[in-house]
C-alpha positions in Angstrom: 0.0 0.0 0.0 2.7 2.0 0.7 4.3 2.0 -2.3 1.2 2.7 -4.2 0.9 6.3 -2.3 4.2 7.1 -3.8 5.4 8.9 -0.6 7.6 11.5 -1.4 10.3 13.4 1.4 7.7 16.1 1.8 4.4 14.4 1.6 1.2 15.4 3.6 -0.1 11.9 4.7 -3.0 10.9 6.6 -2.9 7.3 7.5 -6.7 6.1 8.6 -6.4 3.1 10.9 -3.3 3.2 13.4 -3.0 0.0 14.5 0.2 -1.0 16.0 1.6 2.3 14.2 4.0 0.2 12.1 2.5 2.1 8.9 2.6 5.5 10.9 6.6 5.1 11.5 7.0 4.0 8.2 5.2 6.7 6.4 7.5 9.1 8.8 10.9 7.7 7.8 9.7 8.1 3.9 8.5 11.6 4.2 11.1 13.1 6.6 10.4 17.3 5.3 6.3 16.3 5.6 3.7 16.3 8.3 1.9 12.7 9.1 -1.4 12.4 11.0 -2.8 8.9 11.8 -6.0 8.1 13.2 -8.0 5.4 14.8 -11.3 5.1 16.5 -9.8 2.5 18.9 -8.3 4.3 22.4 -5.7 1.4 22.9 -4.8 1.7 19.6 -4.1 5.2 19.7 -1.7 4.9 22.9 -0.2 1.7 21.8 0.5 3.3 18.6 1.6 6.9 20.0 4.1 4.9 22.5 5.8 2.9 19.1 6.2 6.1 17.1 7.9 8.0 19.9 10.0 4.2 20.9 11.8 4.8 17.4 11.8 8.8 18.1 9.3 10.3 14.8 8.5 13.8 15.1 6.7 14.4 12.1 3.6 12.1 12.8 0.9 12.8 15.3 -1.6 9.9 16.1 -5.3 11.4 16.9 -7.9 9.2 18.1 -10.8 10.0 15.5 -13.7 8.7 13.6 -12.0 7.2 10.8 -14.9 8.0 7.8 -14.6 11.6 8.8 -11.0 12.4 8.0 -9.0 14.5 9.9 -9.9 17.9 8.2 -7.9 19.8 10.6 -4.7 18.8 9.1 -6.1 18.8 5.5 -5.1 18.9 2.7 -3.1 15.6 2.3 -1.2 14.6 -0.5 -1.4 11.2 0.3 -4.7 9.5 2.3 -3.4 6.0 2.9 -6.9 3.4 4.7 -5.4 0.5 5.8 -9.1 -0.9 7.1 -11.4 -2.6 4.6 -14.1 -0.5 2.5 -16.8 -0.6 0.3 -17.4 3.3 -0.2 -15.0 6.6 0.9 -16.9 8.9 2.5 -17.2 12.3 0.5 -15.8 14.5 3.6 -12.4 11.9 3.1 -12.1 13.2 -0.6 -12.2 16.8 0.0 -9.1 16.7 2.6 -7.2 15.2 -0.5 -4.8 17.8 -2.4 -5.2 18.7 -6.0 -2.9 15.4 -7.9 -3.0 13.6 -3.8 -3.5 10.3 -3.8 -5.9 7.8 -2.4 -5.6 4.4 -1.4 -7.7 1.7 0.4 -8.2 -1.9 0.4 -11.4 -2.6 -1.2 -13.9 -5.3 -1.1 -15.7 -5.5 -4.0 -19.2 -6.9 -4.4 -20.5 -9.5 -6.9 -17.1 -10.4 -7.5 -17.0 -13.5 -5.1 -16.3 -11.0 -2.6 -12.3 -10.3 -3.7 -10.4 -7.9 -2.3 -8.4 -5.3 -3.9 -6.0 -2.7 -2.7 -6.8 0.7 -5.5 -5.1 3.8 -5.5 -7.1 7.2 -6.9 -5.4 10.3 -7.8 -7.4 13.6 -7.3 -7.4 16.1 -10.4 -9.4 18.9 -12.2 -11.1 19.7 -8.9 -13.0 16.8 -7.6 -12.6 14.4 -10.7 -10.8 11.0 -9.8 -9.3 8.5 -11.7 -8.0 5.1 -10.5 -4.8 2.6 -10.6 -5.0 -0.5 -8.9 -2.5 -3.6 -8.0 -5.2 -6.0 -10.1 -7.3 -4.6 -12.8 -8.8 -7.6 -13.6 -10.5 -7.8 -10.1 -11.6 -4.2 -9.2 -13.6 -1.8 -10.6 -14.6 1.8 -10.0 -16.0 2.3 -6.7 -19.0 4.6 -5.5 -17.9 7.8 -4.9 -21.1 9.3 -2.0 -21.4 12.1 -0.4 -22.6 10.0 2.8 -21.3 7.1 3.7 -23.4 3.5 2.7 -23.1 2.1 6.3 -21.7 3.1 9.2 
């Protein structure tokens, strides 16, 4: 997934899901100039993953505990939204914290396709126009784009 966001030194990266905050140091040793902000819904999660980041002595990420289909618009807008949980649909609010040419990417599941997964990247241009890559074309497809999210 990583690799698909195409980090660069500066990048402004919002990381949805801290877990363990592996992905959160990681995205901080890439994009050393840039600002990082990881969130998760979890409390333990947040503290666990606050405690790793600062073990291995990052600066330039901040773990928030927050609702993760809402974004974190106080930090927006990121260059790079990275969702390391499982979707269906991206909640419009999550699109508008994305820069002009920022990229997106989730792990999605897709329906009707004997429920396969996919990891797709989207890249944010001309305003609010998207278009997608993804690891495995032949298994995804373009997702639903909704101004509120299908289930929550």
């Amino acid at each position: 997934m990583l690799m698909l966001a195409d980090l660069k030194p500066a990048s402004r990266v919002l990381e949805i899901g801290s877990g363990s905050g592996c992905n959160a140091a990681l995205i901080a040793s890439v994009a050393k100039q840039g600002r990082g902000a990881s969130i998760d819904l979890e409390p333990d999660a947040v503290r666990g993953a606050r405690q790793a980041v600062a073990s291995l002595g990052y600066e330039n990420v901040r773990i928030y505990e927050a609702d993760g289909w809402r974004g974190y618009a106080k930090n927006a807008p990121y260059d790079r939204i990275i969702a390391t949980a499982n979707t269906r649909d991206i909640p419009w609010c999550i699109l508008t914290q994305l820069s002009e040419d920022g990229i997106l990417v989730a792990p999605f599941s897709i329906q009707y396709i004997n429920q396969k997964k996919a990891i797709v990247s989207f890249k944010r241009y001309d305003g609010l126009r998207y278009k997608n890559g993804a690891e495995d074309r032949s298994r995804t497809r373009d997702p639903l784009f909704t101004k509120q999210p299908l289930y929550h």
